[in-house]
N, CA, C and O atoms as a DFTB+ gen file, in Angstrom:
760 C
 N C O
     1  1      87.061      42.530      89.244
     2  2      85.944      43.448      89.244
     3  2      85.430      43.685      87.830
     4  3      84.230      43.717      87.554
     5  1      86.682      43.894      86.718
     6  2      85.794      43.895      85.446
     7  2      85.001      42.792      84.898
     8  3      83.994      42.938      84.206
     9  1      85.505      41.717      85.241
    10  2      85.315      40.617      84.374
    11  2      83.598      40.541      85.487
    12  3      82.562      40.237      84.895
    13  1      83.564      40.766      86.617
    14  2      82.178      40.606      87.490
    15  2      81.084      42.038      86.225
    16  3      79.999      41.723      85.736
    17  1      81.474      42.873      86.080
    18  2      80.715      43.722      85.838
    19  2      80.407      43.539      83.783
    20  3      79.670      44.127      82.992
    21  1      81.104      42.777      83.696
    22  2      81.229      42.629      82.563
    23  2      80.054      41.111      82.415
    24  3      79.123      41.041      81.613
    25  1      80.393      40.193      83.275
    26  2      79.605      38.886      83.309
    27  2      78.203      39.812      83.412
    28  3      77.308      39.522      82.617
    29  1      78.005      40.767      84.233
    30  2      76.605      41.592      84.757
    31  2      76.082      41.931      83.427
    32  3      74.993      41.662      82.919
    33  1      77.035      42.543      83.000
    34  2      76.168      43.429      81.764
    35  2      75.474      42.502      80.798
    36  3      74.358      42.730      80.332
    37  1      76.262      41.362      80.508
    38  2      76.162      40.501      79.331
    39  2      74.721      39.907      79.858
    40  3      73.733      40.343      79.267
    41  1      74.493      38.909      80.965
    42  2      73.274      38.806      81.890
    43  2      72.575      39.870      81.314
    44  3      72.105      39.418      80.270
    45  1      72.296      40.897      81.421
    46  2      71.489      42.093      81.492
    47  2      70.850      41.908      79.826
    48  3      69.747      41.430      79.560
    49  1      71.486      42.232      79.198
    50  2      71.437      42.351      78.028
    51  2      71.197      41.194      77.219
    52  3      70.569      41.258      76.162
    53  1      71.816      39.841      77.820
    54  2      70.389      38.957      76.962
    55  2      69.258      38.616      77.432
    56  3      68.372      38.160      76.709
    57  1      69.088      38.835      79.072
    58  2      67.614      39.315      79.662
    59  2      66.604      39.957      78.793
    60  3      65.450      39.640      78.509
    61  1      67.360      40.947      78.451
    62  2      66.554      42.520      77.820
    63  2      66.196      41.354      76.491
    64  3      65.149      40.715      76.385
    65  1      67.112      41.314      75.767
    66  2      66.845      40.723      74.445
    67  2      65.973      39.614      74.232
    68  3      65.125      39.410      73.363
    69  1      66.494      38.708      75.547
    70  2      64.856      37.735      75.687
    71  2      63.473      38.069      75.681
    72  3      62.630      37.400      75.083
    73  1      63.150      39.417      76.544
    74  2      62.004      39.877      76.390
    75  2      61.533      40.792      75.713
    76  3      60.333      41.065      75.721
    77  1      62.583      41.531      74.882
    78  2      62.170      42.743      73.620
    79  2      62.452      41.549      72.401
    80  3      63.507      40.922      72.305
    81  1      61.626      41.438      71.773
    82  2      61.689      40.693      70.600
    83  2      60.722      41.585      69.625
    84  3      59.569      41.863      69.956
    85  1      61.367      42.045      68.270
    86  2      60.015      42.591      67.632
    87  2      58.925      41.833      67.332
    88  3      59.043      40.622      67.150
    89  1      57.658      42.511      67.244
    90  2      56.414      41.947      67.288
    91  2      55.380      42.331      66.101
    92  3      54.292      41.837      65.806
    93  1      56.180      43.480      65.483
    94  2      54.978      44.241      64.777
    95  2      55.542      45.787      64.444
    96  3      56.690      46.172      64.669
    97  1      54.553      46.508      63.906
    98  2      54.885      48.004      63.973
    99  2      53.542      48.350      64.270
   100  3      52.700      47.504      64.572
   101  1      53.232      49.993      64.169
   102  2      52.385      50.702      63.868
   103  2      52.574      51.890      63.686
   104  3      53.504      52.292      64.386
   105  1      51.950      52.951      62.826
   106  2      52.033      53.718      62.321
   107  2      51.367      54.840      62.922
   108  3      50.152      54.853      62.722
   109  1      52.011      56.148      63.866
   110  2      50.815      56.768      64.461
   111  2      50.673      58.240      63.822
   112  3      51.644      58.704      63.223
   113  1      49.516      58.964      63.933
   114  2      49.616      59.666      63.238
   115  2      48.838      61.221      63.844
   116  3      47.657      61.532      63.688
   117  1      49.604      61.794      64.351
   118  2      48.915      63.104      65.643
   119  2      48.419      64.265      64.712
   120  3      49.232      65.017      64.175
   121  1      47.553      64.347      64.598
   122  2      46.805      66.120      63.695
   123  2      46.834      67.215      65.141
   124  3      46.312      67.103      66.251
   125  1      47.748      68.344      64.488
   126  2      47.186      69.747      65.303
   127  2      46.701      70.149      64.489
   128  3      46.828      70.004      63.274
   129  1      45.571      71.169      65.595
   130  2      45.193      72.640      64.420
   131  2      44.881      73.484      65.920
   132  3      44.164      72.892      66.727
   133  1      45.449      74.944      66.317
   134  2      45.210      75.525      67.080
   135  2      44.945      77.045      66.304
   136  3      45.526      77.462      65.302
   137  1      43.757      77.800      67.192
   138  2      43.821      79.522      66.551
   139  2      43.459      80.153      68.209
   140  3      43.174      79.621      69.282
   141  1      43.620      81.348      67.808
   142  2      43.431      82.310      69.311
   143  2      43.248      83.841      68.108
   144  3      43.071      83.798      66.890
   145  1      43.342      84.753      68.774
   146  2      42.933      86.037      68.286
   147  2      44.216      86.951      67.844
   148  3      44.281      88.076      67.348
   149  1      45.687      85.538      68.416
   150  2      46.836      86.550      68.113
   151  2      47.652      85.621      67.583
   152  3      48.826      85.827      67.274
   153  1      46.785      84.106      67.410
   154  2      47.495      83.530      65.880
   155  2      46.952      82.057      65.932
   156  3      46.081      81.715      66.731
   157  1      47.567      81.162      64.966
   158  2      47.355      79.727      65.004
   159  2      48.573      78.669      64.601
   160  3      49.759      78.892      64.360
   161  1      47.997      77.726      64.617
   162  2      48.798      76.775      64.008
   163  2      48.369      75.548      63.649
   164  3      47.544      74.945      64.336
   165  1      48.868      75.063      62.564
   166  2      48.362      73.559      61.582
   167  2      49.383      72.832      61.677
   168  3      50.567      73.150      61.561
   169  1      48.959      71.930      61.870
   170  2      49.999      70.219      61.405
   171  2      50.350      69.249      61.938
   172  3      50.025      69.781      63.000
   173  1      50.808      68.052      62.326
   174  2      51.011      66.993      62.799
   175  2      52.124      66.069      62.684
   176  3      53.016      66.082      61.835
   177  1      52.026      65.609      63.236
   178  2      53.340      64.510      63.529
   179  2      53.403      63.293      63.059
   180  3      52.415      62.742      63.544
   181  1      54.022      62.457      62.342
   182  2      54.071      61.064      62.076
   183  2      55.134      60.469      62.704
   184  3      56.259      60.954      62.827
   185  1      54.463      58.615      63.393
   186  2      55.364      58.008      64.532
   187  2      55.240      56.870      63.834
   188  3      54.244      56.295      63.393
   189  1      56.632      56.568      63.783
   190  2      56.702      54.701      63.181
   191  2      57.039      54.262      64.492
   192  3      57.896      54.799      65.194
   193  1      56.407      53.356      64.785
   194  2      56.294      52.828      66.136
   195  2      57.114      51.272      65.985
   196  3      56.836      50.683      64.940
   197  1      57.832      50.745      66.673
   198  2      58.221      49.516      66.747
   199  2      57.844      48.893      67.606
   200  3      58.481      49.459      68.494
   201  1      56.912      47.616      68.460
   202  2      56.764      47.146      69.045
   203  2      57.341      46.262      69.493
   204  3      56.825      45.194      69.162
   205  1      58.342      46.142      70.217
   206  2      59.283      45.281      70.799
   207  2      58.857      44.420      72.285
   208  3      59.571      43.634      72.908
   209  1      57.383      44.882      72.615
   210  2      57.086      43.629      73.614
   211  2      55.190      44.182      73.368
   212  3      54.800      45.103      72.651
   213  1      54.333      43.241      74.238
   214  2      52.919      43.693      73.918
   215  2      52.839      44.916      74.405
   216  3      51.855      45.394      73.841
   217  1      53.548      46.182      75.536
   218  2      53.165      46.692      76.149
   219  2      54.242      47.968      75.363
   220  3      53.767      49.080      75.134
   221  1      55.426      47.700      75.074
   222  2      56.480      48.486      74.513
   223  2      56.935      48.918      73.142
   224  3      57.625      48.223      72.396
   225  1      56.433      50.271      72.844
   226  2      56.266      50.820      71.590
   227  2      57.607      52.110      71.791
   228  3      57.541      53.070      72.559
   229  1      59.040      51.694      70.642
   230  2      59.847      52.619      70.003
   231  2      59.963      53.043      68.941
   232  3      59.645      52.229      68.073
   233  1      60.431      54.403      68.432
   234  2      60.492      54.920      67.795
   235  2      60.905      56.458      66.802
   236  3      61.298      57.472      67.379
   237  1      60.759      56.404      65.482
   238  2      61.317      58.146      65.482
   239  2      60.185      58.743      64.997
   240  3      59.374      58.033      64.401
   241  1      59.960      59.993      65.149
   242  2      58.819      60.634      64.937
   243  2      59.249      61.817      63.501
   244  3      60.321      61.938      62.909
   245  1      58.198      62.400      63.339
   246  2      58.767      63.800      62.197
   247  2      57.174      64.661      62.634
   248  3      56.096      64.145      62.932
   249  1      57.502      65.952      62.542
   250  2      56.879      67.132      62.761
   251  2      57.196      67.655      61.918
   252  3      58.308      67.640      61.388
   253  1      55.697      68.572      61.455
   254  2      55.738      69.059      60.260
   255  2      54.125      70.491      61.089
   256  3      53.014      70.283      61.577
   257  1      54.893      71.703      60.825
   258  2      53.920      72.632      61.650
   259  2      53.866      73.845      60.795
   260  3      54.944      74.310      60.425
   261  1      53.142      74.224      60.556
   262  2      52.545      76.223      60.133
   263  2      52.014      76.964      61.357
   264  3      50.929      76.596      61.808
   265  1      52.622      77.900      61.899
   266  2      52.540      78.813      62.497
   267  2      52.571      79.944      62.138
   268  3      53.394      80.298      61.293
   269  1      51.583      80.899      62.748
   270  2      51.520      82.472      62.046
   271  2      50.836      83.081      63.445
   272  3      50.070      82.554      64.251
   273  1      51.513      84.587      63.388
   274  2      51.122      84.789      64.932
   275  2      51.159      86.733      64.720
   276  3      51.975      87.418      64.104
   277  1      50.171      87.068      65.352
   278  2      50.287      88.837      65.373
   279  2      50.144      89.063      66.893
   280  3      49.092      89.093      67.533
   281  1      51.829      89.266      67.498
   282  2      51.527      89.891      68.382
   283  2      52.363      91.063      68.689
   284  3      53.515      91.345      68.358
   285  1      51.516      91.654      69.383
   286  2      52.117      93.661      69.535
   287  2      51.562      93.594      68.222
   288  3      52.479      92.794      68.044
   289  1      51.099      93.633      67.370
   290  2      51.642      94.313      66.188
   291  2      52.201      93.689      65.441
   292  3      51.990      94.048      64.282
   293  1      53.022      92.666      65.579
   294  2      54.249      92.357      64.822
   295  2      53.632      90.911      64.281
   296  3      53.427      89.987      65.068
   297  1      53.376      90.817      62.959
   298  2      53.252      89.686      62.294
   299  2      54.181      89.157      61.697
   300  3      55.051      89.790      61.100
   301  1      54.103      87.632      61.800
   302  2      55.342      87.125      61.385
   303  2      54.479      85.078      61.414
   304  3      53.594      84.416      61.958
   305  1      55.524      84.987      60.461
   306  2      54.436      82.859      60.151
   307  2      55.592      82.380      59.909
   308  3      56.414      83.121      59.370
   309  1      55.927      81.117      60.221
   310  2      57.054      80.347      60.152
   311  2      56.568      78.461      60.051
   312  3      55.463      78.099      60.455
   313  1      57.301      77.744      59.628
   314  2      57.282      76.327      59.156
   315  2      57.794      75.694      59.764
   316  3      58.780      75.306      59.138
   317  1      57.751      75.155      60.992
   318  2      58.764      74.739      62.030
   319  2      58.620      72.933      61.135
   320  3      57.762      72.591      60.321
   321  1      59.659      72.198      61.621
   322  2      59.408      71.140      61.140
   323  2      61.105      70.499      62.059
   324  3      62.200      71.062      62.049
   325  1      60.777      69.393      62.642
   326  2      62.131      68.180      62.999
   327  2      61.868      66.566      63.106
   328  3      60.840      66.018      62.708
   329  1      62.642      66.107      63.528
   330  2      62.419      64.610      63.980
   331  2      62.636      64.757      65.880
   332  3      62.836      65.700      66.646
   333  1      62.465      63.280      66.032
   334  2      62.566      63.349      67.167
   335  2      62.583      61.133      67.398
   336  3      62.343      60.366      66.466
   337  1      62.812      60.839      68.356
   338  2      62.592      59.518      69.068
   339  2      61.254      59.502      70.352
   340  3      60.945      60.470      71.048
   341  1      60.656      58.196      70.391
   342  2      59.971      58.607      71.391
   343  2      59.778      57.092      71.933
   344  3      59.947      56.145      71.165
   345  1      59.412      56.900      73.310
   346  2      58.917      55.452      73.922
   347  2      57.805      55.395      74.566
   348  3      57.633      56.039      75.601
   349  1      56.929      54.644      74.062
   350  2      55.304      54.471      75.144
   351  2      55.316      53.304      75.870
   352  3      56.142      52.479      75.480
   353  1      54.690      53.020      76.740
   354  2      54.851      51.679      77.368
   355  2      53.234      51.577      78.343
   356  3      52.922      52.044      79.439
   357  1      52.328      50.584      77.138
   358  2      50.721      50.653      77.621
   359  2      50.700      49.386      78.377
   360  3      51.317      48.335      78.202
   361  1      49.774      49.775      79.326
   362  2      49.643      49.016      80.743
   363  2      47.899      48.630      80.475
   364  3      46.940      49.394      80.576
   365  1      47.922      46.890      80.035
   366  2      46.581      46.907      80.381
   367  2      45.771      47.025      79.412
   368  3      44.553      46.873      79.506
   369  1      46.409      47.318      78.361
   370  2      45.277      48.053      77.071
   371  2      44.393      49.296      77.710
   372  3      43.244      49.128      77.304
   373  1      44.433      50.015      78.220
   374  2      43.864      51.139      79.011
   375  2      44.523      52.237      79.152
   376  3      44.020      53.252      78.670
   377  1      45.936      52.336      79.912
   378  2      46.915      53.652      80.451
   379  2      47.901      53.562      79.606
   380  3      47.933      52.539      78.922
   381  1      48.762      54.388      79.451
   382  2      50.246      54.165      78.754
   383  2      50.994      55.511      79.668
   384  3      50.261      56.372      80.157
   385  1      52.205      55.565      79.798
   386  2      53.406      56.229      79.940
   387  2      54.362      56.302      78.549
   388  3      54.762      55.396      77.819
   389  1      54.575      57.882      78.488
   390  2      55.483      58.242      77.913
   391  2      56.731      58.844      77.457
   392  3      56.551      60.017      77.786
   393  1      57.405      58.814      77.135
   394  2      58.838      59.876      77.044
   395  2      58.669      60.252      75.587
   396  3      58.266      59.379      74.818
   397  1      58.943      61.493      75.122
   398  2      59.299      61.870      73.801
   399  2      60.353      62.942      73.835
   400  3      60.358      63.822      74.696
   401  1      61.533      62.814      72.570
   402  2      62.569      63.921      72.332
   403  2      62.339      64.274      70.787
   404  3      62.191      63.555      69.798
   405  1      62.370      65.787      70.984
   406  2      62.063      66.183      69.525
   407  2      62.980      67.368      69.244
   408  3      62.840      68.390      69.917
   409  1      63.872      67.299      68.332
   410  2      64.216      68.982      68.127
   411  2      64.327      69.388      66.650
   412  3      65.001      69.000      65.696
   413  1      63.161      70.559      66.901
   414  2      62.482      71.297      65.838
   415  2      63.309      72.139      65.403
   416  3      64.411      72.396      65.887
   417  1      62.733      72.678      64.319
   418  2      63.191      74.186      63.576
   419  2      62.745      75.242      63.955
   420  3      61.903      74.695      63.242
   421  1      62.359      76.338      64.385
   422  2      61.391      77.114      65.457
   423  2      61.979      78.292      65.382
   424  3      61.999      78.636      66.563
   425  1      62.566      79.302      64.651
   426  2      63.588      80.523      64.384
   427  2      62.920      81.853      65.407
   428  3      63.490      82.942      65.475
   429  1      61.803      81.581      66.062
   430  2      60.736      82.517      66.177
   431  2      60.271      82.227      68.455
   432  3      59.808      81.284      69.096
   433  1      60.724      83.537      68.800
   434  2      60.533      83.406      70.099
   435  2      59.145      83.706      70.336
   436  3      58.526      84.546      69.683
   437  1      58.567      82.892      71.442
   438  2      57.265      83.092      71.603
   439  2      56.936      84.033      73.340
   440  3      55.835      84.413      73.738
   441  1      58.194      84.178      74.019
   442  2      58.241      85.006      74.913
   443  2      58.327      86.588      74.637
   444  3      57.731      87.552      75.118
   445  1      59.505      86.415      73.479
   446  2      59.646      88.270      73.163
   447  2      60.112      87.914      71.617
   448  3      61.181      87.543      71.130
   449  1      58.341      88.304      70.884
   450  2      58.887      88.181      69.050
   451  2      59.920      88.982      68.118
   452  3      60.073      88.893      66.900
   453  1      60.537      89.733      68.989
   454  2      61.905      90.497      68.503
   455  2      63.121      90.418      68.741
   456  3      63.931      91.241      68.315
   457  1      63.591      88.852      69.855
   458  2      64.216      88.411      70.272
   459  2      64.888      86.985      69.101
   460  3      64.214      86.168      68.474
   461  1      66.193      87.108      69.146
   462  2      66.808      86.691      68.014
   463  2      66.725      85.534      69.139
   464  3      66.628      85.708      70.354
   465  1      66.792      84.237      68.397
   466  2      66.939      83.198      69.483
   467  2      67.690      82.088      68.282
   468  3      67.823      82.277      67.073
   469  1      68.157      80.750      69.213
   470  2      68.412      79.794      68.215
   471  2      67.586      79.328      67.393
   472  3      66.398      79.422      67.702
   473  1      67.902      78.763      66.258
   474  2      66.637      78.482      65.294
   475  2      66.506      76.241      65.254
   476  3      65.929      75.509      64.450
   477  1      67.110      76.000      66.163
   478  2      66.768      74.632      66.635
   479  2      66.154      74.263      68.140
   480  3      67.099      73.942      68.860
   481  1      65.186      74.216      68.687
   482  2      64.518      73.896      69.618
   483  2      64.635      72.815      70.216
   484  3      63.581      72.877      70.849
   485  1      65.193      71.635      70.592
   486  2      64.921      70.429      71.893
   487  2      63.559      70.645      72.695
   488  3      63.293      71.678      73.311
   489  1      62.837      69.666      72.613
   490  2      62.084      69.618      73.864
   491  2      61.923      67.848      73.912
   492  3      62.013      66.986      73.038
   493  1      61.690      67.811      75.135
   494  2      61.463      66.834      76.161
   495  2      60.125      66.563      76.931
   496  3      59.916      67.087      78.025
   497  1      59.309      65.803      76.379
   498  2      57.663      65.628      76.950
   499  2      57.658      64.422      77.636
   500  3      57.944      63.430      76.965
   501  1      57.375      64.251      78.937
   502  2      57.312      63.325      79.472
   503  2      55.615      63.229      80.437
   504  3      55.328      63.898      81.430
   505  1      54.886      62.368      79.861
   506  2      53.304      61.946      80.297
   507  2      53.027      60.536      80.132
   508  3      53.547      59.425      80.235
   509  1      51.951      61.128      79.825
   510  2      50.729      59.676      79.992
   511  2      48.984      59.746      79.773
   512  3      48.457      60.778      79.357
   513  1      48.417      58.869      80.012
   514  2      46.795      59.184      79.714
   515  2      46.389      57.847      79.048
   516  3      47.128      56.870      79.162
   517  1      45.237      57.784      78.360
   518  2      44.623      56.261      78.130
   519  2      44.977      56.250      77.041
   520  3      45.365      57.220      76.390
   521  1      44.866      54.894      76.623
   522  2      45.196      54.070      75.490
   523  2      43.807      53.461      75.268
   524  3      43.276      52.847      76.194
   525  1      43.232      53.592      74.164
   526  2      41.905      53.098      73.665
   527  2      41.765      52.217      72.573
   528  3      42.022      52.727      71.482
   529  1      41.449      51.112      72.570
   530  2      41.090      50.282      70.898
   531  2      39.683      50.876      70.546
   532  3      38.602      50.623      71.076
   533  1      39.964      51.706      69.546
   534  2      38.779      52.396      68.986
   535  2      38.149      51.497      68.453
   536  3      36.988      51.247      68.774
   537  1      39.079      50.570      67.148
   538  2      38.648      49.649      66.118
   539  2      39.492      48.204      66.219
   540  3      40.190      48.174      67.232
   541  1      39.566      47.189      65.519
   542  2      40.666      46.697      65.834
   543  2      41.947      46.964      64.860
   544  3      43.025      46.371      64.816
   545  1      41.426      48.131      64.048
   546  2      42.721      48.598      63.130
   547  2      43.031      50.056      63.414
   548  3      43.838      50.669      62.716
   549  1      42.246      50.745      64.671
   550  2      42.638      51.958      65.060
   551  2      42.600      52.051      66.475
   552  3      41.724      51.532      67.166
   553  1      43.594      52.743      66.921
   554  2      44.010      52.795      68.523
   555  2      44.442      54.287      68.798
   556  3      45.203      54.977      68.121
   557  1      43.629      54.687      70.201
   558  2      44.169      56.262      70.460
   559  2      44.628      56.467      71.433
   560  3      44.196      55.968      72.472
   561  1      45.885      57.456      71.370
   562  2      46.356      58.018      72.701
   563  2      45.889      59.073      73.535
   564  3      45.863      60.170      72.978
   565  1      45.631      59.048      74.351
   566  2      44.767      60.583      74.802
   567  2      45.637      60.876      75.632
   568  3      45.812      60.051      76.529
   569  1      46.464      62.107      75.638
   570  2      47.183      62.233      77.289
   571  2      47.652      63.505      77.077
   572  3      47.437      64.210      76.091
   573  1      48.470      63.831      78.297
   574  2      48.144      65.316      78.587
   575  2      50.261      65.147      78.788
   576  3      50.729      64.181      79.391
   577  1      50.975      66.001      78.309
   578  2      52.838      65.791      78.414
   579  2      53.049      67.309      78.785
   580  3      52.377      68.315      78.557
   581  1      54.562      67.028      79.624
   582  2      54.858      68.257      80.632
   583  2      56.649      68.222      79.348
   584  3      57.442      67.384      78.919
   585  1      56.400      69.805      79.261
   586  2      57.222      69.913      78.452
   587  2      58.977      70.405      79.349
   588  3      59.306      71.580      79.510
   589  1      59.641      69.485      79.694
   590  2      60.666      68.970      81.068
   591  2      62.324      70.590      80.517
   592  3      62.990      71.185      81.364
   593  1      62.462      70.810      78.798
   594  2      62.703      71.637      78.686
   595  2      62.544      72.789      78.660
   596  3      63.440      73.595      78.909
   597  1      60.918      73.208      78.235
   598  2      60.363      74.279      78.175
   599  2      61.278      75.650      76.907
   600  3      61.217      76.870      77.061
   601  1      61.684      75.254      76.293
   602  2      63.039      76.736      75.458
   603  2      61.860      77.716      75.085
   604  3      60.774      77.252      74.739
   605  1      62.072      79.014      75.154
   606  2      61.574      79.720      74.735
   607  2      61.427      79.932      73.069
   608  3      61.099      81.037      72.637
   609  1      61.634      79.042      72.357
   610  2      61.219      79.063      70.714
   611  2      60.645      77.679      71.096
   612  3      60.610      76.974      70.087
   613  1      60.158      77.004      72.249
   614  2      59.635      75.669      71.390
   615  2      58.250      75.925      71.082
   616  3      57.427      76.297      71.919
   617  1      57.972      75.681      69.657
   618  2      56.780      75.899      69.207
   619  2      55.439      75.251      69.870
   620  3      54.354      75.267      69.290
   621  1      55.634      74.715      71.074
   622  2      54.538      74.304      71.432
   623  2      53.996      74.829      72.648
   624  3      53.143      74.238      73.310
   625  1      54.546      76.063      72.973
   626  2      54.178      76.974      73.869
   627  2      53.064      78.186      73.548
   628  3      52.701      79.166      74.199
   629  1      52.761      77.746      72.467
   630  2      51.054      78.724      72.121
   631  2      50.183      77.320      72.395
   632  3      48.958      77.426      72.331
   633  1      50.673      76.210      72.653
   634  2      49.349      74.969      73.378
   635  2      49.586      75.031      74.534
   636  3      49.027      74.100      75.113
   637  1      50.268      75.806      75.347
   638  2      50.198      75.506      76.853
   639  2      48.880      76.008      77.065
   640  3      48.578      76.935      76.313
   641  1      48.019      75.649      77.879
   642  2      46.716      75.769      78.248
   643  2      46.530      76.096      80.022
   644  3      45.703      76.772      80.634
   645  1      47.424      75.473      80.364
   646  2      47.165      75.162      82.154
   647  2      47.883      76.818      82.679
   648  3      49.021      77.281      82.605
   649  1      46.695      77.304      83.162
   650  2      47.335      78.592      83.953
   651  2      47.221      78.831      85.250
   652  3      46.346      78.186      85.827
   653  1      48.040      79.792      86.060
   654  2      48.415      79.973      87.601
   655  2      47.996      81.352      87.363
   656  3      48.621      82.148      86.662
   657  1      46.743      81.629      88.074
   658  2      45.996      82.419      88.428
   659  2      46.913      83.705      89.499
   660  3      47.983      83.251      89.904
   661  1      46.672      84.904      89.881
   662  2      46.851      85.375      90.923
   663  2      45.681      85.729      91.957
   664  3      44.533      85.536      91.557
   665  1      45.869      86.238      93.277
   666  2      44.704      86.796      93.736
   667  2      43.150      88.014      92.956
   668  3      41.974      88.176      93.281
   669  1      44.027      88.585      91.876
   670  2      43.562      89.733      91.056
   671  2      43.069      88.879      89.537
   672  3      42.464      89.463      88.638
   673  1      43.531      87.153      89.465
   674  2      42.787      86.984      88.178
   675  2      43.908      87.240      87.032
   676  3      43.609      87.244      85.838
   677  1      44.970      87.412      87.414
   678  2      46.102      87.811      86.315
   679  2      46.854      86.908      86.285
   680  3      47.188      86.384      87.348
   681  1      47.425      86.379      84.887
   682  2      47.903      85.077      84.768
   683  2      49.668      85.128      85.614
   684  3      50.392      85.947      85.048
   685  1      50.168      84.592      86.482
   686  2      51.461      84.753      86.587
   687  2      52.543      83.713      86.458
   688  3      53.748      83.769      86.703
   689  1      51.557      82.480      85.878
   690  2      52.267      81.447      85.232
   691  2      51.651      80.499      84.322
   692  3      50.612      79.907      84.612
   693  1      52.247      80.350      83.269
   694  2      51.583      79.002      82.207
   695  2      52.594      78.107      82.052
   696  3      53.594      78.331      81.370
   697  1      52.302      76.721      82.881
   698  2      53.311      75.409      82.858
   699  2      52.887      75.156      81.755
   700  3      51.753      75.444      81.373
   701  1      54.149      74.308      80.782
   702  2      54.432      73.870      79.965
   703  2      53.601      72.410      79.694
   704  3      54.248      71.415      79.365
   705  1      52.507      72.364      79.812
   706  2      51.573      70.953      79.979
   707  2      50.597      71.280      78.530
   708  3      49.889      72.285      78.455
   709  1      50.692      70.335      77.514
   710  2      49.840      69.858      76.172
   711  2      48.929      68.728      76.517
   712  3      48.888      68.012      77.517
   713  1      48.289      68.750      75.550
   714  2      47.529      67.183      75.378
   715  2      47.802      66.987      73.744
   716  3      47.560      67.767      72.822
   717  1      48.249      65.984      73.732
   718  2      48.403      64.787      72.336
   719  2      46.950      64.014      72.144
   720  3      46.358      63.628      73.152
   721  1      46.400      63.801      70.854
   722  2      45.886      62.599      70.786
   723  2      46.483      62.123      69.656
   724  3      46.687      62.900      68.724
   725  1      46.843      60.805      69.573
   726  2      47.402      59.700      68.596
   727  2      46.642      59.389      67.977
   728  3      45.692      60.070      68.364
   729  1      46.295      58.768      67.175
   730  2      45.585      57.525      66.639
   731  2      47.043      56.220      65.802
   732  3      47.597      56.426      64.722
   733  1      47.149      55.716      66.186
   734  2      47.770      54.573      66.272
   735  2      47.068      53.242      64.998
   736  3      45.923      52.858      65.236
   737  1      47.801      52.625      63.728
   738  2      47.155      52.054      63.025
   739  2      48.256      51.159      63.254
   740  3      49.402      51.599      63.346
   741  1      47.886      49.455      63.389
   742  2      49.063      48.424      63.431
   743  2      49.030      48.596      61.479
   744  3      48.125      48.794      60.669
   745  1      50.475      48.400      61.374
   746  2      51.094      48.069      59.837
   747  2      51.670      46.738      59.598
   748  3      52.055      46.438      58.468
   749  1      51.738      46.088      60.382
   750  2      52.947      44.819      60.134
   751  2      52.340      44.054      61.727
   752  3      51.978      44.651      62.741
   753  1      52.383      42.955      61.543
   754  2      51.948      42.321      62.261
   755  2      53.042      41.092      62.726
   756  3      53.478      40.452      61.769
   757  1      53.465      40.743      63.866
   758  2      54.641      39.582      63.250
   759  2      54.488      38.598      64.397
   760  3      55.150      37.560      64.413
């Protein structure tokens, strides 16, 4: 039985390796800037992308964010900043699917701002949306990611946008759903 599961794996794995071959890189590069009346936030993300088939883009990312926020009363601005890994996989030159893991610095709860919380955040975005050749040296991601951890310090819960209405018009839920746009530059060509 081992030596069967063992013959399997090896199969598997120079399969994989036959068809992930690097190809290239690219360099992507996400700008935020958000404000509201009870705060904002600046900054963006950089993605070294590895292209390991035409359709399959890996990689590690870095976040780099300014946040400042008055609510109740209570002002308070913080510098969140982490790395993270992430995988796209574009279908078509048109759609892509994605997974991303990121865990930030985030010392600052966005449910209750007087609430001591951990000061490292995980989150988990898993989407999709189009893939565009703007230029042939610039490419964008447009898509909309469901945040699968949701922690109450992850700093990207002043972009949740999508709300659950009640009969009376009163919000009684905001899912954890962003939109990203990329812009994507190939660096290395191979």
């Amino acid at each position: 039985m081992k030596s069967i599961l063992l013959t399997l794996s090896l199969f598997c794995t120079t399969l994989l390796q036959a068809q992930l071959n690097y190809q290239g890189a690219e360099l992507g590069i996400e700008p935020y800037i958000g404000f509201s009346n009870l705060g904002g936030s600046v900054g963006g993300e950089l993605k070294y992308a590895a292209r390991l088939s035409e359709q399959l883009l890996v990689g590690p990312s870095f976040r780099l964010q300014r946040n400042w926020s008055n609510n109740l009363g209570v002002q308070s601005n913080m510098t969140t900043w982490g790395g993270g890994i992430f995988a796209h996989y574009r279908y078509q030159d048109l759609v892509f699917g994605g997974i991303e893991f990121q865990y930030l610095k985030s010392p600052f709860s966005f449910v209750n701002p007087l609430e001591t919380v951990k000061p490292w955040s995980p989150n988990l975005m898993v989407g999709g949306g189009f893939y565009l050749k703007l230029t042939e040296r610039v490419r964008l991601n447009a898509a909309l990611f469901y945040d699968v951890i949701n922690a109450n310090n992850s700093p990207f819960r002043s972009s949740y946008t999508f709300k659950i209405k009640n009969e009376f018009g009163q919000v009684v839920r905001i899912l954890p759903i962003i939109y990203r746009l990329t812009f994507f530059i190939p660096i290395d060509q191979n």
